[in-house]
N, C-alpha and C positions, 0 to 999 in steps of 0.2 A: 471301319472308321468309328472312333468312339462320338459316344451319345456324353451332347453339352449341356451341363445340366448349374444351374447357378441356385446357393442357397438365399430361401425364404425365411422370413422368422414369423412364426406362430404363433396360437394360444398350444399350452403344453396341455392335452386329452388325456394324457396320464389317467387313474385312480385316486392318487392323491395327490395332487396337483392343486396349488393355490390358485386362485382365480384370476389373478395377474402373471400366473409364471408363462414366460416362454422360452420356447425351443426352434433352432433352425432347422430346417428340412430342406431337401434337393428337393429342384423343381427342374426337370425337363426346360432346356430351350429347342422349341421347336427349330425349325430349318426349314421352312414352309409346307407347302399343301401338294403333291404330285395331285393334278385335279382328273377326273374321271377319263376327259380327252386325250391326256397325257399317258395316262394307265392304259386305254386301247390302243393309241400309237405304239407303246411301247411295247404290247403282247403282239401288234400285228408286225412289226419288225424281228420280231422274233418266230415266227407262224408262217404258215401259208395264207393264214388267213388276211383280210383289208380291216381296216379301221373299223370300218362300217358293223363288217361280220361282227367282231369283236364285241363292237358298242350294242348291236343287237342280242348279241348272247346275255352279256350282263346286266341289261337293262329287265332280260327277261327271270334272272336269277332272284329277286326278292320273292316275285311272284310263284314261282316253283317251292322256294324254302319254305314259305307262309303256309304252301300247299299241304305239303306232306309235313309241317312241326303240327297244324288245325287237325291234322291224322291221326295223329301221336305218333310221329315216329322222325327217328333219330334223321339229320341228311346230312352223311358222310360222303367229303367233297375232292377224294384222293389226296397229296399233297398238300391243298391249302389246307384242309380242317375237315372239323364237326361242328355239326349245331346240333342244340338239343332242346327242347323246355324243361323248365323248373319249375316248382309246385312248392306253394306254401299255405299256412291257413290258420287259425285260433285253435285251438285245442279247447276237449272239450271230456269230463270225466265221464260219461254215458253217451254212447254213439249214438242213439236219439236223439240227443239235443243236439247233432250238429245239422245246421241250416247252410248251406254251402253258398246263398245268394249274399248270406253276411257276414259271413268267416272264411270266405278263399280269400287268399291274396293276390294281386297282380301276377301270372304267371312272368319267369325270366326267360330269357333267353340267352343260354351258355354257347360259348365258340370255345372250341378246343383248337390249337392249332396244330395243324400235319409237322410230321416230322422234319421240314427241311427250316419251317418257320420254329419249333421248338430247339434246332441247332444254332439256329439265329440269335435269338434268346439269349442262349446261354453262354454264349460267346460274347457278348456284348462287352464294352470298354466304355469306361469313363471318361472325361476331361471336365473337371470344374473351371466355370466363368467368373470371373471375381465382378465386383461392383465396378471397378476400372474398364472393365472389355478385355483385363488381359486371361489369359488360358494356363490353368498349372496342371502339371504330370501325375498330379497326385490322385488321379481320378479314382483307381482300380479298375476290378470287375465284382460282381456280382456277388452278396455273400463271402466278400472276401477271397475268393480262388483264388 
């Protein structure tokens, strides 16, 4: 199913860019929220497992990933992904002068996705929403393919 996407109009970010110029950009229209109850219904219809199972396992997965990223280590998750941290900080010409209480940066936190979600991806389709509500063909895919 292609992903509906209607354009916005911007300030243009350009380099050199006037301060009044703009540009349109595709924006994503959602198609709502599959909410977390729905997400275990729908593994447990597919599983042996109950709803219940389900919503216990995942309820309990932030807390295992926090575990082992505060470890320093990578939690690769089969299928759906990876997670990993990231590290940033000030630079500094003499490694004496770095103070790491006032030059780290907020560490990030990177998701790679497994390979069934990265074929997903790339498969993706278009369809543009006009200001009318109507739908044109001319979406693409990605990159042009």
């Amino acid at each position: 199913m292609p992903i509906k996407y209607k354009l916005i109009q911007r300030k243009n970010f350009s380099k050199d860019a006037q301060p009044d110029d703009k540009l349109y950009y595709a924006s994503i229209l959602s198609n709502g929220t599959a909410t977390f109850e729905e997400v275990c219904e729908s593994i447990a219809e597919e599983t042996a497992l109950t709803s219940a199972d389900v919503k216990s396992c995942l309820d309990r997965l932030p807390r295992i990933l926090t575990r082992h990223l505060r470890e320093g280590r990578n939690v690769q998750l089969g299928e759906f992904g990876s997670f990993r941290l990231t590290l940033g900080s000030s630079g500094v010409e003499n490694e004496n002068d770095f103070k790491a209480a006032t030059m780290m940066k907020r560490p990030g936190i990177v998701f790679t996705p497994g390979k069934t979600l990265q074929e997903m991806r790339d498969k993706v389709t278009y369809i543009r929403v006009k200001s009318d509500g109507s739908e044109t063909s001319e979406g693409g895919t990605p990159g042009g393919v």
